[in-house]
RONUDREN-106700 format. One record per residue: chain; x, y, z of N, C-alpha, C in turn; residue in one letter; residue number from 0. Coordinates in nm, 4 decimals, always signed. Layout:
   chain        nc1        nc2        nc3       cac1       cac2       cac3        cc1        cc2        cc3   res     n
       A          X          Y          Z          X          Y          Z          X          Y          Z     a   NUM
...
//
This chain:
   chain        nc1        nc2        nc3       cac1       cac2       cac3        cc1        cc2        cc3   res     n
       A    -1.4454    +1.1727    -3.8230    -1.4129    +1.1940    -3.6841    -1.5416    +1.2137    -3.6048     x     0
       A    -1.5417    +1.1733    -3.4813    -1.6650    +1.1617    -3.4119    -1.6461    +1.2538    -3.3406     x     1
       A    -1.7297    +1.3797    -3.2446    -1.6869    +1.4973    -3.1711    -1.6927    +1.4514    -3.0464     x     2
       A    -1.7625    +1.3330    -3.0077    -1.8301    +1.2900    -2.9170    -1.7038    +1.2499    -2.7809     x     3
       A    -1.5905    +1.2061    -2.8376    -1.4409    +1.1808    -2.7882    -1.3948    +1.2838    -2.6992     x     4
       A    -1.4389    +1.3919    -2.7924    -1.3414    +1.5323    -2.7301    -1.3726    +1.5495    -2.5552     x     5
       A    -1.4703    +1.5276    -2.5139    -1.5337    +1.5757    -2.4008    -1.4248    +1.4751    -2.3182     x     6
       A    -1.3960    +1.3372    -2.3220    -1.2954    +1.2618    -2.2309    -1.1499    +1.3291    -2.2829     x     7
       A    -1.1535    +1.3282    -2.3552    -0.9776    +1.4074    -2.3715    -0.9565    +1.5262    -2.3436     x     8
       A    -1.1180    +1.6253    -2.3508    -1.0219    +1.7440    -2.2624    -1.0277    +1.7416    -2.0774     x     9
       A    -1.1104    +1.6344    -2.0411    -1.1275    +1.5975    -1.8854    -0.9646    +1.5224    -1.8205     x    10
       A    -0.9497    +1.4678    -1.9328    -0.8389    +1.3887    -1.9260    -0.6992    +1.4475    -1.9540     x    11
       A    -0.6894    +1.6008    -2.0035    -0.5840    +1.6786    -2.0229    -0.5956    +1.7739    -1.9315     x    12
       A    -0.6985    +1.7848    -1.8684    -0.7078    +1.8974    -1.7633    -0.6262    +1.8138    -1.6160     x    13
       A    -0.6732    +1.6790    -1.6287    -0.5948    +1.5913    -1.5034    -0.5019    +1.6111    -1.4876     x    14
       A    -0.4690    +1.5336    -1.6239    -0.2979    +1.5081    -1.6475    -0.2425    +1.6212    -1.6080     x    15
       A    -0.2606    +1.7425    -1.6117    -0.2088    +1.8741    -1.6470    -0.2266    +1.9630    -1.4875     x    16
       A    -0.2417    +1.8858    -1.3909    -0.3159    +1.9619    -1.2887    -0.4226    +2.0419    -1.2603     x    17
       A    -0.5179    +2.0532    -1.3968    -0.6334    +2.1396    -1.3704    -0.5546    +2.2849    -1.3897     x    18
       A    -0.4470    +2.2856    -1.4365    -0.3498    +2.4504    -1.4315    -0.4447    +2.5320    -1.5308     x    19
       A    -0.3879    +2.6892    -1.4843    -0.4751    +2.7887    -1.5560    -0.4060    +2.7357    -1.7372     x    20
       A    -0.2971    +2.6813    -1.7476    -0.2582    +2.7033    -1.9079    -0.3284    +2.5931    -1.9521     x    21
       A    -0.3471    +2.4443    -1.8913    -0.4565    +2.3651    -1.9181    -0.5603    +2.4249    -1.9781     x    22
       A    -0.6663    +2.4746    -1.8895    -0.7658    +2.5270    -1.8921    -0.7934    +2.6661    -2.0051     x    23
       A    -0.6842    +2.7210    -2.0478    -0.6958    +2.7695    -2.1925    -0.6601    +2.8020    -2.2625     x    24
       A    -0.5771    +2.6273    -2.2798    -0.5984    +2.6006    -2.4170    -0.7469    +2.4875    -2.4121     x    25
       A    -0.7858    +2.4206    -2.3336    -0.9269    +2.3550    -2.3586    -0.9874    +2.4618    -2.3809     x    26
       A    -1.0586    +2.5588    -2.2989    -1.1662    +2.6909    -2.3065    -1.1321    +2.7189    -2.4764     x    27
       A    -1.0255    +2.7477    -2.5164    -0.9548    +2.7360    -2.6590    -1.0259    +2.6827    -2.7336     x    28
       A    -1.0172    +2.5627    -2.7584    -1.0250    +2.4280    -2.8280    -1.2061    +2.4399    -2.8519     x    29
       A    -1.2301    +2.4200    -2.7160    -1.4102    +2.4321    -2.6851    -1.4594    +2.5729    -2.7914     x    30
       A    -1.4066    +2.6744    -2.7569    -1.4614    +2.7645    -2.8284    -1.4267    +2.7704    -2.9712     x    31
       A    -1.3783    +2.7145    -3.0308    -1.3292    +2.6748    -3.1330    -1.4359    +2.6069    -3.1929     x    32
       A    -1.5664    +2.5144    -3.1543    -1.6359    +2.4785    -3.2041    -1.7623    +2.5191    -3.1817     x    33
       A    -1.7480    +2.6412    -3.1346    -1.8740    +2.7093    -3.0866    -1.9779    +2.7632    -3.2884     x    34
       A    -1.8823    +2.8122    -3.4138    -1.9388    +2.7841    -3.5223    -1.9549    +2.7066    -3.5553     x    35
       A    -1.9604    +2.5643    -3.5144    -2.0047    +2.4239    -3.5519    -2.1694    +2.4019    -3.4889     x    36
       A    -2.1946    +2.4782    -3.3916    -2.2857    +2.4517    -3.2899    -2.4182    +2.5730    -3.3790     x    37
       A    -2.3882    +2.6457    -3.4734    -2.4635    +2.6984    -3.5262    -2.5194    +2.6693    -3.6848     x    38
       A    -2.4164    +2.5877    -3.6918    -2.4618    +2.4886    -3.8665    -2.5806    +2.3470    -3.8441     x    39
       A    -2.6380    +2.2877    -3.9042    -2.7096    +2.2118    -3.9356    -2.8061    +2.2299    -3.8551     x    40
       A    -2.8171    +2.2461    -3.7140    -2.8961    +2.1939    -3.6684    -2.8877    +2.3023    -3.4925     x    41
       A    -2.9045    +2.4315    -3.5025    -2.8594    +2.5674    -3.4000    -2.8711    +2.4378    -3.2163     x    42
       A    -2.7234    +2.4662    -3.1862    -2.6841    +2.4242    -3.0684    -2.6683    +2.3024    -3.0353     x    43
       A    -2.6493    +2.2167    -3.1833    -2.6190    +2.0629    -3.1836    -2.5051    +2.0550    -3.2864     x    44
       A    -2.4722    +1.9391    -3.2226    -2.3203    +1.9096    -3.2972    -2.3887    +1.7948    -3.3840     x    45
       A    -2.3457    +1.7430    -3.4478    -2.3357    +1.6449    -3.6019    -2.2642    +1.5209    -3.5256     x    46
       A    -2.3231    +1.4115    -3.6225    -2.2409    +1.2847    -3.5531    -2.1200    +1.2570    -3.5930     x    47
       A    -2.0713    +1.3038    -3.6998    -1.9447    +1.2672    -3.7707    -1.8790    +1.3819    -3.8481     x    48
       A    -1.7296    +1.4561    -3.8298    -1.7097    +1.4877    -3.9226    -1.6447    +1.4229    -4.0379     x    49
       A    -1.5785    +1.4873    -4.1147    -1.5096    +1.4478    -4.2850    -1.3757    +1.4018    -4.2317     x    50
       A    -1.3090    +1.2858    -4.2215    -1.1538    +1.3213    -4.1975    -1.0852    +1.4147    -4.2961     x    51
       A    -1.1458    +1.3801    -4.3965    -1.0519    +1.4507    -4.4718    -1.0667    +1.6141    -4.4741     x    52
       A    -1.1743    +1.6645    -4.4628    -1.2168    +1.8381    -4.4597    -1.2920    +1.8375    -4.3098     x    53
       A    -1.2226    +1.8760    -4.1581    -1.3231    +1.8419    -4.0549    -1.3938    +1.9137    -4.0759     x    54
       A    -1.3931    +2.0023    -4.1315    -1.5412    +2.0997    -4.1171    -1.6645    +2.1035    -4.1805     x    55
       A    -1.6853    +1.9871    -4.2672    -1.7620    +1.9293    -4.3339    -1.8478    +1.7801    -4.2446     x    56
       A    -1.9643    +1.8398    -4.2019    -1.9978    +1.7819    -4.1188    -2.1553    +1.6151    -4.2062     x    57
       A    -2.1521    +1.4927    -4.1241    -2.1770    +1.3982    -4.1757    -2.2740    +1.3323    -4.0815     x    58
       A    -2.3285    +1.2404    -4.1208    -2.4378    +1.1505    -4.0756    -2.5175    +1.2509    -4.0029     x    59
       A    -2.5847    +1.2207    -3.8899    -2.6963    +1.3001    -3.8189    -2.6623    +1.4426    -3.7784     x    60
       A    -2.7960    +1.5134    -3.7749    -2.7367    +1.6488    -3.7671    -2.7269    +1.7189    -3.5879     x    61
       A    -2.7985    +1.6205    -3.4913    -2.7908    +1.6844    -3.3880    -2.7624    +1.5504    -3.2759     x    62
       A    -2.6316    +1.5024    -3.2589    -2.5891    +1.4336    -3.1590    -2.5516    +1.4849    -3.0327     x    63
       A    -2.7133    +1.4381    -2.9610    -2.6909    +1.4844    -2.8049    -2.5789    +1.4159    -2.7340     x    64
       A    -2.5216    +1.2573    -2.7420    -2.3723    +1.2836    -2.6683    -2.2548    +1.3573    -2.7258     x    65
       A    -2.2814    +1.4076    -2.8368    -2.1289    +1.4922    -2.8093    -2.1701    +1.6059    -2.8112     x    66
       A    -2.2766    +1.6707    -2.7553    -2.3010    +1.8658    -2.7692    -2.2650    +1.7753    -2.5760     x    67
       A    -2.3313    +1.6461    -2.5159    -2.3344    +1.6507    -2.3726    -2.1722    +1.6348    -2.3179     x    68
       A    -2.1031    +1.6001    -2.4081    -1.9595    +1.5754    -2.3667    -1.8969    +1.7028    -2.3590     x    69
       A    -1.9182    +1.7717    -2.4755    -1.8843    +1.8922    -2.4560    -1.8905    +1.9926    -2.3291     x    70
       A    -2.0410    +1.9847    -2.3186    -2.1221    +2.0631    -2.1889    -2.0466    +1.9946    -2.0271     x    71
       A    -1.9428    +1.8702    -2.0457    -1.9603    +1.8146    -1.9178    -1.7754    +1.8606    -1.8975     x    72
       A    -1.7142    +1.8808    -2.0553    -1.5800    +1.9599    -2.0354    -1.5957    +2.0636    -1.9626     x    73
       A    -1.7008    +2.1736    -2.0197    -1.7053    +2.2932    -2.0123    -1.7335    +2.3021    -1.8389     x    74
       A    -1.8462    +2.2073    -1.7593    -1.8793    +2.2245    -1.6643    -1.7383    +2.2331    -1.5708     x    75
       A    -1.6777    +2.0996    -1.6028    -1.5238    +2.0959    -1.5141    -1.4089    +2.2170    -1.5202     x    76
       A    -1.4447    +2.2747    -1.5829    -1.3945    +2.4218    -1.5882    -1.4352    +2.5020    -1.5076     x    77
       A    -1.5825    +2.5224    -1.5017    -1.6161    +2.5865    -1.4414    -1.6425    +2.5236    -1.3021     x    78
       A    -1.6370    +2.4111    -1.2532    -1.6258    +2.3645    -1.1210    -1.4739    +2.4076    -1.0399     x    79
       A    -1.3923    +2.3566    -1.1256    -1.2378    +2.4257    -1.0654    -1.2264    +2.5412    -1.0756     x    80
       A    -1.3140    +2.6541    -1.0915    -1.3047    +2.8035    -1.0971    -1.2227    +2.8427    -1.1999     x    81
       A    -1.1968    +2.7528    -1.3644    -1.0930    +2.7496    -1.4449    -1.1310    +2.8734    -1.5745     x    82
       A    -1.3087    +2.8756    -1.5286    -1.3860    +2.9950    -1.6879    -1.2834    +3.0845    -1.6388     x    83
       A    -1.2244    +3.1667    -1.7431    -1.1888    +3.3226    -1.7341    -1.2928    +3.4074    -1.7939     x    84
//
């Protein structure tokens, strides 16, 4: 699995969803959810691939700047709609 995806699907569930506070956390959710990923291989970078089969077993390169930037561009749209709690 590539992490790099996540950043359009949670932009794209916040739409769909009206930008609503329950939108917004369960993404804030989800996001923080991979905040111990961001401290393995490589401190404040995400990995290019995980394992399908074990996601938490992380693969190929250890610090892929588009998906730590996809991430960072979810997180921003949160905080543009006043959505951080």
């Amino acid at each position: 699995m590539w992490p790099f995806p996540l950043g359009a699907y949670y932009l794209a569930y916040l739409k769909v969803h009206g930008y609503s506070g329950e939108a917004a956390l369960r993404v804030r959710g989800q996001l923080e959810a991979l905040i111990p990923a961001l401290r393995e291989g490589c401190a404040g970078q995400l990995p290019e691939i995980y394992d399908g089969e074990t996601p938490t077993v992380s693969r190929g390169c250890f610090a892929q700047a588009w998906s730590v930037g996809e991430l960072l561009r979810a997180a921003e749209a949160l905080e543009n709609n006043n959505l951080l709690i």
